[in-house]
N, C-alpha and C positions, 0 to 999 in steps of 0.2 A: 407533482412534476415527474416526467417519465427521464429517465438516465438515458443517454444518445450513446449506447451502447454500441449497438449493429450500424454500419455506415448505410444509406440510402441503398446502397448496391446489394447489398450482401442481406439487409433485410427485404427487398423487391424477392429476391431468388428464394432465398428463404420460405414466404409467406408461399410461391410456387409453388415450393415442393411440399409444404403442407395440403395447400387445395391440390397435387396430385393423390397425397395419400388420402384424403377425403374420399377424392373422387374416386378410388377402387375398391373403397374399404364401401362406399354407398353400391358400389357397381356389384360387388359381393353381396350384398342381401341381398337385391332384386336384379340382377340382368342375368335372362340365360343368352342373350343373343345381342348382337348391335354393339358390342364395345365404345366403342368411340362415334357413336352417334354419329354417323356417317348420314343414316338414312331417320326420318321421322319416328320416334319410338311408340309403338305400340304395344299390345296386348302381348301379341307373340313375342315379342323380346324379352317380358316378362317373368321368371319363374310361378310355376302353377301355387308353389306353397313359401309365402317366405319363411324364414327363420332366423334370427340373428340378433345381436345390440347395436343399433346404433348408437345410444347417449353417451356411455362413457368414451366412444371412439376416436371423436375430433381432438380430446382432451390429450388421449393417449398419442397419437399421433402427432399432438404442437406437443409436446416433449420428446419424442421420436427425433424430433429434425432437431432442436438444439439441443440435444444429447451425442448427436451429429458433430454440431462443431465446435462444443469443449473436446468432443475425443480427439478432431482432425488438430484443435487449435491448442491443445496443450499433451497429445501424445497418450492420451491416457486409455487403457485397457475397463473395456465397461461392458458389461452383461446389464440387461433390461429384463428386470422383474414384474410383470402386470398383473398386482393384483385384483384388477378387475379383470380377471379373465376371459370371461366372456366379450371381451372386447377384441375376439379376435379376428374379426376383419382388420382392424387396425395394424396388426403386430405381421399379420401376412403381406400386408399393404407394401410395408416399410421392408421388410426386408426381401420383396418383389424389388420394389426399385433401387434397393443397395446393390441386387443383384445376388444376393446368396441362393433364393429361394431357387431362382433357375440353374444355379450350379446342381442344386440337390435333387430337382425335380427338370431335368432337361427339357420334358414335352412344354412345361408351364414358360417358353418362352420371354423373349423380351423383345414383341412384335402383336401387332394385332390378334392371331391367332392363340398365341400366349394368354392375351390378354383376355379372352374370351373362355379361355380352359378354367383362366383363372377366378373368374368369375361365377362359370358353372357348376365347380366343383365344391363352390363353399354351402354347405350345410345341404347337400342334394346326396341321394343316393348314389353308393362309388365314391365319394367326392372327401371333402376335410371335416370336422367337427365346425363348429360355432364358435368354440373357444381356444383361448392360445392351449395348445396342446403339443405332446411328442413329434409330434409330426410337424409342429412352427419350429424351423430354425430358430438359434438363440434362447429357445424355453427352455430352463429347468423347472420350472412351475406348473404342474398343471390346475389350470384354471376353470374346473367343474365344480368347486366348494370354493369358498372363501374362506378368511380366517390365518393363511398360513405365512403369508408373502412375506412379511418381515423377518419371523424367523428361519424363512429357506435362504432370505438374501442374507442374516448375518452368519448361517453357516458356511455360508460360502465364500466367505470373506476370512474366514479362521484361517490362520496360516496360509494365506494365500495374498502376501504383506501388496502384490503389483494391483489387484484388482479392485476397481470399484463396480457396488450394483448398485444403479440408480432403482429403486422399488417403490412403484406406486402404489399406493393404498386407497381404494376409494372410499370414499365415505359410507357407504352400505356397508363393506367389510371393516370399517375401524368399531362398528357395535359390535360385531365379535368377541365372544371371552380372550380366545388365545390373539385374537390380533392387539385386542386392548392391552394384554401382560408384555408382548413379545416388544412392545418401546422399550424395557426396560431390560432389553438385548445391550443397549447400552451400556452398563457395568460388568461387561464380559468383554470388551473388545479394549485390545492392546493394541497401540498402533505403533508399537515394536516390530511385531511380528505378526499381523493380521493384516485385509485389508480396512477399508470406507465402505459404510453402506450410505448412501444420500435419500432417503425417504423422503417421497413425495407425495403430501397428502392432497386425495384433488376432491376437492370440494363441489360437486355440481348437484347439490340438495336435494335430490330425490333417490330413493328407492325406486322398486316397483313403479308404484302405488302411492308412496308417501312421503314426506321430508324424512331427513336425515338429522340425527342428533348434532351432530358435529354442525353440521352447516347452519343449525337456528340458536345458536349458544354467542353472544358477544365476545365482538373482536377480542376486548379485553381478556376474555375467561378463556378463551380458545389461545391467545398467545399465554398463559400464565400456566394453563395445562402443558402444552408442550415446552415450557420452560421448567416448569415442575419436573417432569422428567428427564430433564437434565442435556437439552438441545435446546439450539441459538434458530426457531424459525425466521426463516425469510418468506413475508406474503408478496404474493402476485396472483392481484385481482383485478378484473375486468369483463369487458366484452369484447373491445374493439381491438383486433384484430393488431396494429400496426402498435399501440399501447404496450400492449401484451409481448409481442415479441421483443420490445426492448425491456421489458422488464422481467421478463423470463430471462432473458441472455444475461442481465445483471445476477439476477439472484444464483446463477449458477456461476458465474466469476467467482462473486464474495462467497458460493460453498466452496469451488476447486481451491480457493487461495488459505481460504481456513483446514481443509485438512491438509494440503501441505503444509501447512505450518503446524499443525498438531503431528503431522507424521515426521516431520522434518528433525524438532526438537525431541520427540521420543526416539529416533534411530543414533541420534548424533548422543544425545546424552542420558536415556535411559529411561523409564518410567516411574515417572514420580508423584502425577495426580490425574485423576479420572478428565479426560479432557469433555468440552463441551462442543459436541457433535452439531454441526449444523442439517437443516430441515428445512426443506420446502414447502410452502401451503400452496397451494393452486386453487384462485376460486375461479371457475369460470361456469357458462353455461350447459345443463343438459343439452345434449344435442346441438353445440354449436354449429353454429353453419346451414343447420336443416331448416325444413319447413316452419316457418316465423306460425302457421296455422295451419290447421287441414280441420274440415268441413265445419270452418265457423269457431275450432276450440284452440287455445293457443296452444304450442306445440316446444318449441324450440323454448329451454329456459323452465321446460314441466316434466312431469311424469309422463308425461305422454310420450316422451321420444326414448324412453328406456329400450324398445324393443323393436320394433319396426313402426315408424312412422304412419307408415300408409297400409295396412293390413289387409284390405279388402281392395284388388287395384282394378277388381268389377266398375266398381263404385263410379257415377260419373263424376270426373275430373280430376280422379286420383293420377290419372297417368300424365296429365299435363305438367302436375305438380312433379310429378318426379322427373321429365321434362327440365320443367324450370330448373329444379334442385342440381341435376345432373351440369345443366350448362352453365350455373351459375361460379362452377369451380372453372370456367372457360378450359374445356380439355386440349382444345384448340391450339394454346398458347405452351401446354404441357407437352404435351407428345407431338414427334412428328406420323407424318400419314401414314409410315406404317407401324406404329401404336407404340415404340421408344421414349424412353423420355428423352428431353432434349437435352444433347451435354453440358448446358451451362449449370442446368439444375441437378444432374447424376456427378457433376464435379463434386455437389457439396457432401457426397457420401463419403465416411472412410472407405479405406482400401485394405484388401487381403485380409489378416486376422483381426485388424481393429473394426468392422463392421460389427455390431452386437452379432446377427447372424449367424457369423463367421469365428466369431472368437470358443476361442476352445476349453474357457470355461465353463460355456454353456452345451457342451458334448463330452464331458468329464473322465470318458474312457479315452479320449485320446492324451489325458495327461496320468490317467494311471501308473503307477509303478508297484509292481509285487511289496506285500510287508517282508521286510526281512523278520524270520520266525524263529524260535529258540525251539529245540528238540523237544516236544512235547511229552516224550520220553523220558526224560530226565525228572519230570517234575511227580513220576506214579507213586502212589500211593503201593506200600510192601503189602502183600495181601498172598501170605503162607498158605491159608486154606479157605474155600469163601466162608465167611461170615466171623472169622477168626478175629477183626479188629475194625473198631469205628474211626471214622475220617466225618469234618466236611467237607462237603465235595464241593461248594462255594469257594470254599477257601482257599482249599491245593488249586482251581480254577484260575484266584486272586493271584497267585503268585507268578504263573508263566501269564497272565496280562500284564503285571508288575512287567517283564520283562519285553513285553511286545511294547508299551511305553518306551522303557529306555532304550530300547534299540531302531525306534522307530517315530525319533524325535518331531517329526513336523508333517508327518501326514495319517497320525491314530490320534483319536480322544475317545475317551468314556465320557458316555450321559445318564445322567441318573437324576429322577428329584427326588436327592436329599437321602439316597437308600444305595452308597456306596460298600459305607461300612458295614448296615444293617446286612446286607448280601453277602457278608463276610470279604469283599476285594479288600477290604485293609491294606495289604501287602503294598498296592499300587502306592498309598502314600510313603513309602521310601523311598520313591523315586521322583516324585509330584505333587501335585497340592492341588485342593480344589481353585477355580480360576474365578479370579474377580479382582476388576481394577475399582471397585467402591470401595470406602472405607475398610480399613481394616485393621481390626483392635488386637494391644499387647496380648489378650486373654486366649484369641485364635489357632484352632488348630488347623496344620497344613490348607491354609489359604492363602492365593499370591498369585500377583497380577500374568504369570505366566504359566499358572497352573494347568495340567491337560484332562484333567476331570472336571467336565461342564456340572456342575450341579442347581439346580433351581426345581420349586416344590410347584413346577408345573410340567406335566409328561406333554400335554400340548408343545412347550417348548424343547424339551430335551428331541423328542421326535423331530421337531420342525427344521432345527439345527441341524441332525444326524443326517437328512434327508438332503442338507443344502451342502452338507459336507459331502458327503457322498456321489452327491450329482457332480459335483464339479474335480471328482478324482482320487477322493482318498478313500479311509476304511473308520470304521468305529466298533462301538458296539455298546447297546444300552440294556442296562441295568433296570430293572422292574420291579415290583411285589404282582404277584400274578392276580390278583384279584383289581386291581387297581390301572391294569394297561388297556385293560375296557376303553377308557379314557381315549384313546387314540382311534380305536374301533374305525374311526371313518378316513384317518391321516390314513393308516395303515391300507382302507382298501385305494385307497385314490394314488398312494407307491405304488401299489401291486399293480394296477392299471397300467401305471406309466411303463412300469418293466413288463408285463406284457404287452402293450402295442410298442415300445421302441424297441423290444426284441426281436419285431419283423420290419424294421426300420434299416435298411443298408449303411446307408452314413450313421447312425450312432451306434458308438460302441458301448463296448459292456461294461457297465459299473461294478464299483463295490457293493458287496450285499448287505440288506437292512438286518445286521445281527440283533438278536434279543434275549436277554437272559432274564427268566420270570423265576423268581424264588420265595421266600413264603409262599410256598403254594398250597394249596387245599388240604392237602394231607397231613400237614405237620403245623397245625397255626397256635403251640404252646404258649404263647403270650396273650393273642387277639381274638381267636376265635371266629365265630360264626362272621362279623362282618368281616375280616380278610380271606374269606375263604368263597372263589369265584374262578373254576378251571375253564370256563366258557369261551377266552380267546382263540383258542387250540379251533374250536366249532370256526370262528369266522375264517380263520387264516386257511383249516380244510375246504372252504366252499371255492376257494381259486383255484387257477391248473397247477397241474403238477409241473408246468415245468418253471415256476416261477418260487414255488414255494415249497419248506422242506420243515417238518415237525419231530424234534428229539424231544425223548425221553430217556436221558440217561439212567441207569437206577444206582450207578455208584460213579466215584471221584475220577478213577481211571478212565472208565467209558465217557466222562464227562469233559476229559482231556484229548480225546480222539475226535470228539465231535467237535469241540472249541477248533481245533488247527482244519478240519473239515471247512466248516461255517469261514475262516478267515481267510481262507484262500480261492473261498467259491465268487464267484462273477453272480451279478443278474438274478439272485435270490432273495428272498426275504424269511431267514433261518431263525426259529423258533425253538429257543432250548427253555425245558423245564426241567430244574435241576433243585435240589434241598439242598438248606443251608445246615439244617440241624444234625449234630452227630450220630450217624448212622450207619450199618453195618455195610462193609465195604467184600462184595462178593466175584470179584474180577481181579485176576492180576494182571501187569500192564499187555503183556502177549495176549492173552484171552481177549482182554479189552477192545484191544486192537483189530484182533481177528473179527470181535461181535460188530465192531460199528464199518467193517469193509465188509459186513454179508450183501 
């Protein structure tokens, strides 16, 4: 039985502005000409080469629009997370018709013309990427790897108690190692003083090439999985179109009404039990809405619409079908003649900052605010003659972070897995605790549910976090054993990406930089030995431009304090300190220091 959620009215307009985002997001693979099919589509309207996904796109786009109207219908601040990224016709689509996209890009209209830039410029030379990228309004994700999307959405919700991310996960990237760990982001979130993340797992059973774990496992096993980890799913499944929309509109009622009420009584009375997160399943079809077949093979519902439908538009009868395909979202009804959409369907967008687009969590330099710093001077190490006295230089490190902590109560954490202490930061636990709202036993030391040291014994997620922190305005800085942040190797180039291309980006501003502190490092492994000994990171972080990226080597505690207040105050970087933890001869005193790391 489907729940009469959406009144007749409101799901007609609705179902509209989904087949408008269809219809651009299809327009974006294959048209360089003819926007609104004015005239008989041909050959030449055609782009020479396509490129793109259409399968995950329909999918993303019906939760686009009623993502729409819980924000307009109960007020709420929401960033959209796609982790299918490569679904980024879709994500262009939608914020084309909220109207942000022409804010940011004026040529890219909202008129025929427009329409037609906007369509030539996806995945052509000159033009956008294929996937939601820097350059899509609304991303902090970039979407060239899989794997990340959960835990960039719950960094970005830390301290950040007004924002919800809706973040889809598709089922190609839920086989992922780090997407598989990052559900159990869940025992980190206080909804004290954090915001909601709503994970939306969308189900449309293909890879490539293949089915999808998740999608062939029994209803049973699949809801008892994500109840296992400690969320309440809501399924919504189907095909048909008119179904779907009232069961989509339900299942996101009963999430908004469950975390207010999970955030309601932890703000009024305090945190007292790990609450139980609600979660979306979406099954619907590969490539809803597309070609039902092309040349005899079924299409819509397979592997076959992962990528472009119609590949070869040589082919006789490929261009009919896209024809058909193209009219069958009637654009006629959508736009008026000169290529707008019509206001009754542009009413159901939010407005101003509540557009995902538009919202300024997802441009994280416009809520920036400097750390307030403690004189980094004050913390040096006495050094009479060089080599006259040993220090760690971790350690004397630990204590001015101790102090960037407490004076910088709701927009610094440290990430670390599991290698706070080992690193010598000790210090920070007098002022903090490790963070986790799971269980937590008499026997524990500093851990508690408000603690500002994220710790978990996966760098996949310590990174994943830091990055969603970061994006969305604050500062960190994670903690490593250096033979072991290998590990990251690929998160690490696909940031550096992002802060290179949104560094020649006008509208976004400059974030906080990805700090890292690598200790055990190669030269000193008295405990472990040959397996933690690996200075190879330093190689990958050198192969990007210098203006994104910056590599210390401090050689004592002092110089190590000069670079720490450097790295924390820098914009748009991704600073790499390698520093010893082990006692060692300390040959700078704090002037020297000072002067060596301003040459």
């Amino acid at each position: 039985m489907t729940t009469k959620t959406l009144s007749a009215e409101l799901l007609h307009k609705m179902d509209g502005y989904w087949r408008a985002a269809n219809y651009l997001s299809v327009g974006q693979i294959y048209l360089f000409d003819n926007p609104l099919l004015k005239r008989p589509l041909t050959l030449d309207h055609i782009k020479p080469r396509l490129l793109g996904h259409w399968g995950t796109t329909p999918g993303l786009n019906f939760i686009y629009v009623h993502l729409n109207r819980i924000i307009t219908e109960f007020d709420l601040s929401v960033i959209y997370i796609a982790g299918p990224g490569h679904g980024g016709p879709g994500m262009v689509a939608n914020t084309y018709l909220e109207g942000t996209y022409s804010e940011v890009y004026p040529e890219v209209s909202q008129d025929e013309a427009g329409m037609q830039r906007l369509f030539k410029q996806f995945s052509f030379p000159g033009g956008i990427p294929s996937h939601v990228a820097p350059e899509t309004p609304g991303s902090i994700h970039e979407g060239g790897e899989l794997g990340y999307a959960l835990s960039h959405a719950f960094g970005a919700v830390f301290d950040n108690p007004e924002l919800l991310v809706a973040c889809v996960v598709g089922d190609g990237e839920a086989e992922t190692g780090p997407l598989a760990t990052s559900w159990h982001s869940n025992k980190f979130l206080n909804p004290v003083h954090d915001g909601a993340v709503l994970p939306i797992l969308h189900l449309n059973g293909y890879k490539i090439a293949g089915p999808t774990v998740l999608a062939r496992i029994p209803h049973a096993e699949l809801e008892a999985l994500f109840t296992g980890y400690g969320y309440t799913p809501h399924f919504v499944e189907g095909d048909d179109p008119t179904e779907m929309h009232q069961r989509m509109a339900a299942a996101l009622d009963a999430a908004v009404a469950e975390i207010k009420r999970i955030q309601a009584d932890a703000r009024a009375n305090g945190f007292r039990l790990r609450p139980r997160w609600p979660m979306i399943i979406l099954r619907s079809p590969k490539g809803w809405t597309g070609p039902i077949s092309v040349d005899g093979k079924p299409t819509e519902g397979t592997f076959r619409s992962h990528q472009v439908p119609m590949g070869d538009m040589s082919h006789p009868g490929h261009v009919k079908i896209l024809q058909e395909w193209l009219q069958s979202y009637r654009p006629q009804e959508l736009f008026d003649p000169q290529g707008k959409l019509i206001a009754e369907l542009a009413a159901l967008a939010p407005t101003g900052l509540r557009r995902m687009g538009a919202n300024p969590y997802a441009n994280g330099g416009l809520l920036l605010h400097d750390l307030r710093l403690p004189d980094f001077r004050a913390y040096a190490v006495s050094v009479p003659t060089p080599g006259a006295v040993d220090a760690e230089a971790t350690r004397v490190q630990g204590e001015l972070i101790r102090d960037v902590i407490k004076i910088n109560p709701a927009n610094f954490r440290v990430f670390s897995p599991d290698e706070t202490s080992s690193n010598r930061w000790g210090a920070v636990f007098e002022v903090t605790n490790r963070c986790s709202t799971a269980e937590i036993l008499p026997g524990d030391e500093h851990v508690a549910p408000d603690g500002r040291v994220m710790e978990m014994l996966s760098e996949h997620q310590c990174e994943g976090w830091l990055e969603g922190y970061l994006l969305t305005g604050r500062h960190g800085f994670f903690s490593c054993y250096e033979a072991f942040i290998h590990i990251v190797d690929s998160m690490f180039n696909q940031h550096a990406k992002w802060l290179d291309v949104a560094g020649h980006i006008p509208w976004r501003r400059p974030i906080g930089s990805l700090n890292y502190l690598l200790s055990s490092h190669v030269w000193r492994q008295d405990h472990n030995g040959f397996s933690h000994q690996d200075p190879g990171f330093i190689d990958i972080v050198a192969n990007k431009k210098a203006e994104i990226i910056r590599v210390y080597l401090p050689p004592d505690a002092n110089t190590l304090l000069a670079v720490t207040d450097q790295c924390l105050r820098s914009r748009n970087f991704v600073n790499v300190v390698v520093a010893g933890k082990q006692p060692a001869p300390q040959w700078l005193d704090r002037d020297a220091a000072i002067a060596h790391c301003s040459a």
